[in-house]
PyMOL Python script that loads the backbone (N, CA, C, O; Angstrom):
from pymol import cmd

cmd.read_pdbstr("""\
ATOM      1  N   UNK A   1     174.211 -79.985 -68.578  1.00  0.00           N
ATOM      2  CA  UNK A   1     173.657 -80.948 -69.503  1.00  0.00           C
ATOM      3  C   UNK A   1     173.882 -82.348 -68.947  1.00  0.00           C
ATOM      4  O   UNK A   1     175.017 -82.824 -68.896  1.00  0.00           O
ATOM      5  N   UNK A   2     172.737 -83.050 -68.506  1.00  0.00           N
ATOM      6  CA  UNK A   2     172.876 -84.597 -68.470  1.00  0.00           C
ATOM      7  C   UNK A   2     173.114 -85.605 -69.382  1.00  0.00           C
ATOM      8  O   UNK A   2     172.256 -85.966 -70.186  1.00  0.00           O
ATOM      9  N   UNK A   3     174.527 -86.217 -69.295  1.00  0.00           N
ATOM     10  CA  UNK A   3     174.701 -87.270 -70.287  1.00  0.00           C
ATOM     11  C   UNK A   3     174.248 -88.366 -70.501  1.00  0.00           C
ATOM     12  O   UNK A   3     175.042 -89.023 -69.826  1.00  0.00           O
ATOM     13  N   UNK A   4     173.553 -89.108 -70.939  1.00  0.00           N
ATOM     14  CA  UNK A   4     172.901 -90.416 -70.835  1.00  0.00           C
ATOM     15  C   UNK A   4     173.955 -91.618 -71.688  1.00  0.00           C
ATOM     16  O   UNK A   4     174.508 -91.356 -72.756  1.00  0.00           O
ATOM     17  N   UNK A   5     174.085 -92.962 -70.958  1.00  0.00           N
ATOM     18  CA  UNK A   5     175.056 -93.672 -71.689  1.00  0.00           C
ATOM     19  C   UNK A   5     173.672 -94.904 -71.909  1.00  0.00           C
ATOM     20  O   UNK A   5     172.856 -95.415 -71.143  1.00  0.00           O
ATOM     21  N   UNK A   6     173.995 -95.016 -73.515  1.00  0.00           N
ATOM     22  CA  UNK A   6     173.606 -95.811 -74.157  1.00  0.00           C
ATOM     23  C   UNK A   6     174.159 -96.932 -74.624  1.00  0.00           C
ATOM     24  O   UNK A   6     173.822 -97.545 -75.637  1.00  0.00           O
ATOM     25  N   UNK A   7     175.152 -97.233 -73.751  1.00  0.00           N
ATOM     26  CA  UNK A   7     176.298 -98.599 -74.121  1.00  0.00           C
ATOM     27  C   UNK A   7     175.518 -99.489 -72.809  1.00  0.00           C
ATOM     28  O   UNK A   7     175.454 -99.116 -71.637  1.00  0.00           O
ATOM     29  N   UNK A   8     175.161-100.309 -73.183  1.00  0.00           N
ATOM     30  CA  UNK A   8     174.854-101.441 -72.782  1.00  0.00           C
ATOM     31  C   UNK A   8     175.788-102.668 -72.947  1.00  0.00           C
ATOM     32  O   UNK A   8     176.282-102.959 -74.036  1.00  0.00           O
ATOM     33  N   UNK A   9     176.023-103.432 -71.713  1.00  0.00           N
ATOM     34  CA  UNK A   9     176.992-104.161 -71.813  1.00  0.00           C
ATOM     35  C   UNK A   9     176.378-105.772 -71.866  1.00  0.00           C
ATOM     36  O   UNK A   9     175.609-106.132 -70.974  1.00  0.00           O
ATOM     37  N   UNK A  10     176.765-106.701 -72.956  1.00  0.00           N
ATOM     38  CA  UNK A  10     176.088-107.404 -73.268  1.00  0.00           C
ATOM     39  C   UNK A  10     176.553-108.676 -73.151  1.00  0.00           C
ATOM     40  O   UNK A  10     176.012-109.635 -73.702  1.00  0.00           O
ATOM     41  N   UNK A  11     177.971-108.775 -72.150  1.00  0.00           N
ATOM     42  CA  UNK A  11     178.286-110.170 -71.569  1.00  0.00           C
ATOM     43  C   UNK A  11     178.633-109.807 -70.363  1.00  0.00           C
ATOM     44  O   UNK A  11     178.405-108.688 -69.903  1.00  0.00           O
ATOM     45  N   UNK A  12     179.278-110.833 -69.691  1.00  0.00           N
ATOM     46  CA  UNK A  12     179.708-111.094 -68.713  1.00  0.00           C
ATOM     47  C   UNK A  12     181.094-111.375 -68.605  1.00  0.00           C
ATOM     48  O   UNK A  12     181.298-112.518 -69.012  1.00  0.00           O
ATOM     49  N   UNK A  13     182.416-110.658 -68.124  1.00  0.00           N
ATOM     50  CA  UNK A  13     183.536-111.287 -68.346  1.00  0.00           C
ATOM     51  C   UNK A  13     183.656-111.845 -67.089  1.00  0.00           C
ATOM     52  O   UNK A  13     183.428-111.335 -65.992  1.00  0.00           O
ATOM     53  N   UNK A  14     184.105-113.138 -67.425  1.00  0.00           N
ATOM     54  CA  UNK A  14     185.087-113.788 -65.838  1.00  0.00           C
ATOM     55  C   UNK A  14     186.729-113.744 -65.947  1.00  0.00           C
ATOM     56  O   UNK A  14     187.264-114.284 -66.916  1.00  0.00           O
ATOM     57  N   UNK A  15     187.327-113.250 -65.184  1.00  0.00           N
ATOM     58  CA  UNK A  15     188.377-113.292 -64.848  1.00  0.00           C
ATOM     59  C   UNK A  15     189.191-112.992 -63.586  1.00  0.00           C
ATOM     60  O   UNK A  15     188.520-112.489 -62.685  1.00  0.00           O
ATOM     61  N   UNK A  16     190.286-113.158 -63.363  1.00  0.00           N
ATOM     62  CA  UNK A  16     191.006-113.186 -62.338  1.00  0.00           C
ATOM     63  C   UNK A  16     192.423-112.805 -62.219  1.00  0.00           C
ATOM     64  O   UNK A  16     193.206-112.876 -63.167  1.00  0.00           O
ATOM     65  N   UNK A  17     192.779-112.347 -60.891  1.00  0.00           N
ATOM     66  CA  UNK A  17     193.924-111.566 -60.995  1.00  0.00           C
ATOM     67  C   UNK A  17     194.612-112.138 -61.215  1.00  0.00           C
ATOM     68  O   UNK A  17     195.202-111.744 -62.221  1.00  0.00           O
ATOM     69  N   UNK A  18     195.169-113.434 -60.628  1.00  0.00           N
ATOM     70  CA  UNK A  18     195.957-114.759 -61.425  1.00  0.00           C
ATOM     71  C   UNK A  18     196.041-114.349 -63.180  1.00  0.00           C
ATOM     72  O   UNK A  18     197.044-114.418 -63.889  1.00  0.00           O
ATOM     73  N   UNK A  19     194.952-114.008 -63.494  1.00  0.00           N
ATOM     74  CA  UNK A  19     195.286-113.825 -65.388  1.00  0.00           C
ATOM     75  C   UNK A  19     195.528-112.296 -65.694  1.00  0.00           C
ATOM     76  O   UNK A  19     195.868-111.890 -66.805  1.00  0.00           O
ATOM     77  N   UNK A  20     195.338-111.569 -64.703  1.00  0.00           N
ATOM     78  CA  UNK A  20     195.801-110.386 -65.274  1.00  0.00           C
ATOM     79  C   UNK A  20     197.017-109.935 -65.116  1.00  0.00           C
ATOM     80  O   UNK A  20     197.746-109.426 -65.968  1.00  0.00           O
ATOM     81  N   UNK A  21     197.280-110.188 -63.699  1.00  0.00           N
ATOM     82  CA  UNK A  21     198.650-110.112 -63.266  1.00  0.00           C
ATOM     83  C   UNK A  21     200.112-111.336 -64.105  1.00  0.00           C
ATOM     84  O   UNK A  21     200.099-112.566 -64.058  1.00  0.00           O
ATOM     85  N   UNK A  22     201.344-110.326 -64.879  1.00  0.00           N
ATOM     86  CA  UNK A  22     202.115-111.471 -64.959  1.00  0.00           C
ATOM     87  C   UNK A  22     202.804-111.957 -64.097  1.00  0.00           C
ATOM     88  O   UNK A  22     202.927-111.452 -62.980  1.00  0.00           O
ATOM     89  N   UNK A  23     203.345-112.974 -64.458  1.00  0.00           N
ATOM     90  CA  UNK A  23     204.074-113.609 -63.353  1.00  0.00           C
ATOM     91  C   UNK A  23     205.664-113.467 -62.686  1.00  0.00           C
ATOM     92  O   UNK A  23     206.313-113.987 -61.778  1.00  0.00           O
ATOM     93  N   UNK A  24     205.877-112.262 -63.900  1.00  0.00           N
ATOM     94  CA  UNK A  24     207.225-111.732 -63.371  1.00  0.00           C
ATOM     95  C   UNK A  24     206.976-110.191 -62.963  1.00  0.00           C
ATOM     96  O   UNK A  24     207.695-109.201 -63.094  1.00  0.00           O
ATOM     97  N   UNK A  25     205.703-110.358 -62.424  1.00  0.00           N
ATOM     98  CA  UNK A  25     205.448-108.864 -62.132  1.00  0.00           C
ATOM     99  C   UNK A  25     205.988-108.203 -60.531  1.00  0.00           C
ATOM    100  O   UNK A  25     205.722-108.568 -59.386  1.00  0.00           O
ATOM    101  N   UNK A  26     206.441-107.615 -60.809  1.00  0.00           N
ATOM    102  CA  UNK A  26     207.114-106.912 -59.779  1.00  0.00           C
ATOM    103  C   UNK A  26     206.020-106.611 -58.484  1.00  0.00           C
ATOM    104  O   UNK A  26     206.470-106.702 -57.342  1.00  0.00           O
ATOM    105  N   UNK A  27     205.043-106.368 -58.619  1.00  0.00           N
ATOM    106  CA  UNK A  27     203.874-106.993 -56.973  1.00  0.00           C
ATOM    107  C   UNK A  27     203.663-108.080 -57.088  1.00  0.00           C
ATOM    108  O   UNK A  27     202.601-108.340 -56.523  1.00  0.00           O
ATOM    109  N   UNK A  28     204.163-109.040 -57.592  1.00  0.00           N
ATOM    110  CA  UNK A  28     204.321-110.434 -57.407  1.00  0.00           C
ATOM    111  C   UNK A  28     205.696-110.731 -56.430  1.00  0.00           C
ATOM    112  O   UNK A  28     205.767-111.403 -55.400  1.00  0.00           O
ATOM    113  N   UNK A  29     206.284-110.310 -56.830  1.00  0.00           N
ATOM    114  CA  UNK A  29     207.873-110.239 -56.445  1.00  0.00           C
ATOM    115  C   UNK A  29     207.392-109.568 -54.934  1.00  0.00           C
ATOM    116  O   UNK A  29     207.375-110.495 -54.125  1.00  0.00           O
ATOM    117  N   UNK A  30     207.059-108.483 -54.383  1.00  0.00           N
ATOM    118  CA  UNK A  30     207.168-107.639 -53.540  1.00  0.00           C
ATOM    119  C   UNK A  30     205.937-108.748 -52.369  1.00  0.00           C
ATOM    120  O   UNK A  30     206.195-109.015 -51.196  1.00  0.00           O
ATOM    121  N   UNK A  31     205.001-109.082 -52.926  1.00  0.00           N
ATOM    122  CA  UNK A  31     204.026-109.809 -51.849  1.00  0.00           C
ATOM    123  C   UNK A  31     204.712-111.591 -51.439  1.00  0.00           C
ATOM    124  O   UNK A  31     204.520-112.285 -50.441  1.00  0.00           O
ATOM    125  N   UNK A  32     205.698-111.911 -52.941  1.00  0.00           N
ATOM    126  CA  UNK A  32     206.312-113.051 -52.096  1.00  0.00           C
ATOM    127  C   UNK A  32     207.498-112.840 -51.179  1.00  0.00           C
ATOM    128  O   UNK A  32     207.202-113.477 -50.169  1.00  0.00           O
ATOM    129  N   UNK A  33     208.547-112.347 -51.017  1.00  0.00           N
ATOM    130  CA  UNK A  33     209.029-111.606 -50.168  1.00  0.00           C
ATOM    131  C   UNK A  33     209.001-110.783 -48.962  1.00  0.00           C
ATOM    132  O   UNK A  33     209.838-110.956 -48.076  1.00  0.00           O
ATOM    133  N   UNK A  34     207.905-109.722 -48.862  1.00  0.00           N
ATOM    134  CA  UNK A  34     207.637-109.428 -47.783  1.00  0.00           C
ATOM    135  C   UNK A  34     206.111-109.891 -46.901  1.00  0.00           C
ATOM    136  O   UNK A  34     205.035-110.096 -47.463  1.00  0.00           O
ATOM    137  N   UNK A  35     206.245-109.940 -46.103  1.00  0.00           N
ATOM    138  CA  UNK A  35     205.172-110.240 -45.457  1.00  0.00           C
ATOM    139  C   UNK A  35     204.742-109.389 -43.972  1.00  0.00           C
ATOM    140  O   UNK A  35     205.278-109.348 -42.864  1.00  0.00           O
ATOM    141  N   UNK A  36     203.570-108.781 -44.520  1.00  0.00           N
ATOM    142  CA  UNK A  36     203.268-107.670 -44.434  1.00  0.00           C
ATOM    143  C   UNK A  36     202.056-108.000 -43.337  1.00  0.00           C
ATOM    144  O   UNK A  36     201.081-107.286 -43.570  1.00  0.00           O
ATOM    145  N   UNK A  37     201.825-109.052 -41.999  1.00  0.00           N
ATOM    146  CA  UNK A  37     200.612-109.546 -41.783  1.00  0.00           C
ATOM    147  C   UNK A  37     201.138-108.936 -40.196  1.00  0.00           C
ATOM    148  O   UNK A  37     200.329-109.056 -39.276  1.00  0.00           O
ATOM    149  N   UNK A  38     202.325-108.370 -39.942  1.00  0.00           N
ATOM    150  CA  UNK A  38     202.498-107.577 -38.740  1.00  0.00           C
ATOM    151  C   UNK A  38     201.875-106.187 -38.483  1.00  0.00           C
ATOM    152  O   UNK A  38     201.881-105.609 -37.396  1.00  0.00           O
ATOM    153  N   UNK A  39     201.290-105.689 -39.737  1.00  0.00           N
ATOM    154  CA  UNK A  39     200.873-104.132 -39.825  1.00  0.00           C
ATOM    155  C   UNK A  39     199.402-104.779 -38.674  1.00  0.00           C
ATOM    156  O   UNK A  39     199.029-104.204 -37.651  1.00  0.00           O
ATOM    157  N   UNK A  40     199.024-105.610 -39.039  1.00  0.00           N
ATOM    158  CA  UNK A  40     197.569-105.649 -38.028  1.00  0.00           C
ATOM    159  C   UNK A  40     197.935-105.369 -37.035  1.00  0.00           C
ATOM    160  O   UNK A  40     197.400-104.327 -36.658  1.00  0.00           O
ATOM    161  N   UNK A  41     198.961-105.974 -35.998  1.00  0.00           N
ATOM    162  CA  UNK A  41     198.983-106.156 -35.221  1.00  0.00           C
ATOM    163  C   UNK A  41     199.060-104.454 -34.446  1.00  0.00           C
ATOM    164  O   UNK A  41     198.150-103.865 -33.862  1.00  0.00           O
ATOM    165  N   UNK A  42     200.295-104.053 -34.672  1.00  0.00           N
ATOM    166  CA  UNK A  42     200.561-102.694 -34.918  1.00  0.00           C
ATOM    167  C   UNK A  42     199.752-101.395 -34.944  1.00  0.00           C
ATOM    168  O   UNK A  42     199.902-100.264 -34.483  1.00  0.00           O
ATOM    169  N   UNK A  43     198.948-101.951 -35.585  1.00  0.00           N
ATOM    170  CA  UNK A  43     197.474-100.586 -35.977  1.00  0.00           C
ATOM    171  C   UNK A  43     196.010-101.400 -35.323  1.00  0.00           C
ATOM    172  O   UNK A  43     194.943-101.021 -35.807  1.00  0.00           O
ATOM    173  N   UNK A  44     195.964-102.489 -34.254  1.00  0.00           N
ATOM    174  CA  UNK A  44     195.130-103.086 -33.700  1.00  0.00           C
ATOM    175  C   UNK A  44     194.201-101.767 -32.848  1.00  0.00           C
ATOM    176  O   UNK A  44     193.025-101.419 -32.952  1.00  0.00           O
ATOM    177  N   UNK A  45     195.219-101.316 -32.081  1.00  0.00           N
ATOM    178  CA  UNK A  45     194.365-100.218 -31.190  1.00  0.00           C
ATOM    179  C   UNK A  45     193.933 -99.284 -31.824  1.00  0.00           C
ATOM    180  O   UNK A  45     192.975 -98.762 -31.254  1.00  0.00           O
ATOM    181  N   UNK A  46     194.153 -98.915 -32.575  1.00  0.00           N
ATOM    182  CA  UNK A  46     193.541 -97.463 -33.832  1.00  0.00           C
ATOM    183  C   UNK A  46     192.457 -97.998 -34.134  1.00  0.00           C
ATOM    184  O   UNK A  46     191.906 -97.134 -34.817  1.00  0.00           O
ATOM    185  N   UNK A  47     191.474 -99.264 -34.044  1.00  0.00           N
ATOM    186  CA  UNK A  47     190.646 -99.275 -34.762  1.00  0.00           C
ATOM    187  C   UNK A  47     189.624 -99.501 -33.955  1.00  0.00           C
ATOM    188  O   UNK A  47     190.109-100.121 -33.008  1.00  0.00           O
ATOM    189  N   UNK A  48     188.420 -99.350 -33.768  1.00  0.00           N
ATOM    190  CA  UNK A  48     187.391 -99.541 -32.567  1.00  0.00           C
ATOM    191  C   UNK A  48     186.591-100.946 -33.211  1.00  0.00           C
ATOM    192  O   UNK A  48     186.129-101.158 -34.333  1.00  0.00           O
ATOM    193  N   UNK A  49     186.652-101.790 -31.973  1.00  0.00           N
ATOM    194  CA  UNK A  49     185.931-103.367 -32.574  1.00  0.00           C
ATOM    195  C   UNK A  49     184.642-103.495 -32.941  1.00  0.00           C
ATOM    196  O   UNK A  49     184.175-104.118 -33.895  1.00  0.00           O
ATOM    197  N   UNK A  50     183.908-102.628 -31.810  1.00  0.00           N
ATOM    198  CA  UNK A  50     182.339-102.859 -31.689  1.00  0.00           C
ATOM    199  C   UNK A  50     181.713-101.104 -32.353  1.00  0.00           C
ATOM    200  O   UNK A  50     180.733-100.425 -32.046  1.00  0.00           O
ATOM    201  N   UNK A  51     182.293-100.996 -32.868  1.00  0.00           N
ATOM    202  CA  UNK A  51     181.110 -99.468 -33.368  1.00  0.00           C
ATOM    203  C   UNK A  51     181.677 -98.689 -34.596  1.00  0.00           C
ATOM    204  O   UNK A  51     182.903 -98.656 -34.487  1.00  0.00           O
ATOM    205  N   UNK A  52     181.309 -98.138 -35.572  1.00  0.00           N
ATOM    206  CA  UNK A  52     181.335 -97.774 -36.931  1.00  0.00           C
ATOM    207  C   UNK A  52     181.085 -98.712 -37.684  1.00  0.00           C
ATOM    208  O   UNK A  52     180.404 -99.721 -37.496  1.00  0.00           O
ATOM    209  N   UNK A  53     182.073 -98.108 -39.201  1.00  0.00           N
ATOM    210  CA  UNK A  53     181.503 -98.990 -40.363  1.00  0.00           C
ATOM    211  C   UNK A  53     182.862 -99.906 -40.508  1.00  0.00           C
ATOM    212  O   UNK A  53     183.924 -99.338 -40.252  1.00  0.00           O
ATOM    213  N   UNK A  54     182.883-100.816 -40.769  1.00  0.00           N
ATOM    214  CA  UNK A  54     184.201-102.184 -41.514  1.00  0.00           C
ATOM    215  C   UNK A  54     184.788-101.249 -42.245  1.00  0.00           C
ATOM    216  O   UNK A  54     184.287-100.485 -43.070  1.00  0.00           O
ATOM    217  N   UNK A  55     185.823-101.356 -41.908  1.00  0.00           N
ATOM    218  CA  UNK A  55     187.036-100.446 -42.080  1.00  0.00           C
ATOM    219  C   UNK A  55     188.017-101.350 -43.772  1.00  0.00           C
ATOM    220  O   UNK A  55     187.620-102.446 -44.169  1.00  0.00           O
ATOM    221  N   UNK A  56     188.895-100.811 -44.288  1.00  0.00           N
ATOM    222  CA  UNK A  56     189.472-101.122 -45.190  1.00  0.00           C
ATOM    223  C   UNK A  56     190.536-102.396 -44.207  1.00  0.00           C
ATOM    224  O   UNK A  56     190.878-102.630 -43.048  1.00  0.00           O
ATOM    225  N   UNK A  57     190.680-102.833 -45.343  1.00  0.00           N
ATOM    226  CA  UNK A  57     192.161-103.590 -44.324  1.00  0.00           C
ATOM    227  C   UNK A  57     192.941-102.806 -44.538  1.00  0.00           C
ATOM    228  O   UNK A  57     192.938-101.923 -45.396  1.00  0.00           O
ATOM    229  N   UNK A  58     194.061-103.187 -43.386  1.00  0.00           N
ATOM    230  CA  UNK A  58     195.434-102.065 -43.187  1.00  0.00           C
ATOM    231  C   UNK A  58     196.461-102.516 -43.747  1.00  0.00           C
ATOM    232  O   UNK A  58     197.379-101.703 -43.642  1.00  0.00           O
ATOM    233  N   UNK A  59     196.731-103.380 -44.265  1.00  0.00           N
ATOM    234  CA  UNK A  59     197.558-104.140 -45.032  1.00  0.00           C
ATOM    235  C   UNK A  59     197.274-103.702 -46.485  1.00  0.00           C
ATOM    236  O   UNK A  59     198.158-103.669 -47.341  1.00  0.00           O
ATOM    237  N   UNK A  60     195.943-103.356 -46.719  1.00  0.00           N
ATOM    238  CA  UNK A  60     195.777-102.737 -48.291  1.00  0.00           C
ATOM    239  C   UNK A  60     196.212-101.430 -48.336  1.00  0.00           C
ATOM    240  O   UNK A  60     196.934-100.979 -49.225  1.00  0.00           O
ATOM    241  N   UNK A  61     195.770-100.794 -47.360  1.00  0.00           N
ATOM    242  CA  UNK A  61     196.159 -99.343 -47.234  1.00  0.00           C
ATOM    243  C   UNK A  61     197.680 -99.404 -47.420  1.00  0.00           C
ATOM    244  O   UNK A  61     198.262 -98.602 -48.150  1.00  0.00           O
ATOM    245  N   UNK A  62     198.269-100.312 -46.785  1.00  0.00           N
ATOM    246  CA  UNK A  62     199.902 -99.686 -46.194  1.00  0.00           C
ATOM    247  C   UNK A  62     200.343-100.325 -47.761  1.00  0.00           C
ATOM    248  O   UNK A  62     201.401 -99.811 -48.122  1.00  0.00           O
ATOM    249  N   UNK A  63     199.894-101.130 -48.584  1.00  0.00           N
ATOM    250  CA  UNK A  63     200.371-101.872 -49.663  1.00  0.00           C
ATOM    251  C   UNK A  63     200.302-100.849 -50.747  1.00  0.00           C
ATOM    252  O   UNK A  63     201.174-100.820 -51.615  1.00  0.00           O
ATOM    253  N   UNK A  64     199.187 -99.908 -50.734  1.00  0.00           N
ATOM    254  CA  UNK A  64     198.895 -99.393 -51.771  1.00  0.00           C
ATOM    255  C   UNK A  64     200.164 -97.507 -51.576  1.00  0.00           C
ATOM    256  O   UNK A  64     200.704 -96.888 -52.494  1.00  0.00           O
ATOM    257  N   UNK A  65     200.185 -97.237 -50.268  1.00  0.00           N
ATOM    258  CA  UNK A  65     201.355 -96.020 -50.163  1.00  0.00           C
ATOM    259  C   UNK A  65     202.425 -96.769 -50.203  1.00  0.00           C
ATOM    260  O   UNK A  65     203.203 -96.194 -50.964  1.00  0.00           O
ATOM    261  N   UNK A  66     202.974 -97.882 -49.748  1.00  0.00           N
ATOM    262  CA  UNK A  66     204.487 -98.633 -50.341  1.00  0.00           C
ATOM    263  C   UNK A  66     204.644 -98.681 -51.607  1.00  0.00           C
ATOM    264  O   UNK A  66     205.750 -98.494 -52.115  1.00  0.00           O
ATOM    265  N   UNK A  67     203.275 -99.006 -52.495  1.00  0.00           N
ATOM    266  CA  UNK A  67     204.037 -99.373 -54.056  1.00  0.00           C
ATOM    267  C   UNK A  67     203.896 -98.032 -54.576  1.00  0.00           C
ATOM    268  O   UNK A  67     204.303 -97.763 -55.706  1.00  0.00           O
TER     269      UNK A  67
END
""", "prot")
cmd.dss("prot")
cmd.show_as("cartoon", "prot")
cmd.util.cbc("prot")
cmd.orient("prot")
């Protein structure tokens, strides 16, 4: 059976992680503290420059199995 959604969404929200995130939030805490901009370097050769598709960043990847 195909479900059909009849919710139509009828604004637009703007917002930002600045407002979603609090400010004593513990990945707040963890991204001011560590700095995490050596994983590029590290995982440079694993990635091929000129051929496939744009890859995730590796810093999101490695951020998202740390937390």
């Amino acid at each position: 059976m195909m479900a059909v959604n009849n919710n139509i969404q009828s604004e637009i929200l703007m917002i930002t992680m600045e407002e979603i995130v609090s400010e004593n939030s513990l990945f707040r805490k963890i991204d001011k503290y560590i700095d995490f901009t050596f994983i590029r370097s590290e995982v440079k050769e694993l990635y091929c420059e000129n051929n496939g598709r744009p890859s995730i960043d590796p810093i999101v990847l490695f951020k998202l199995v740390y937390i």
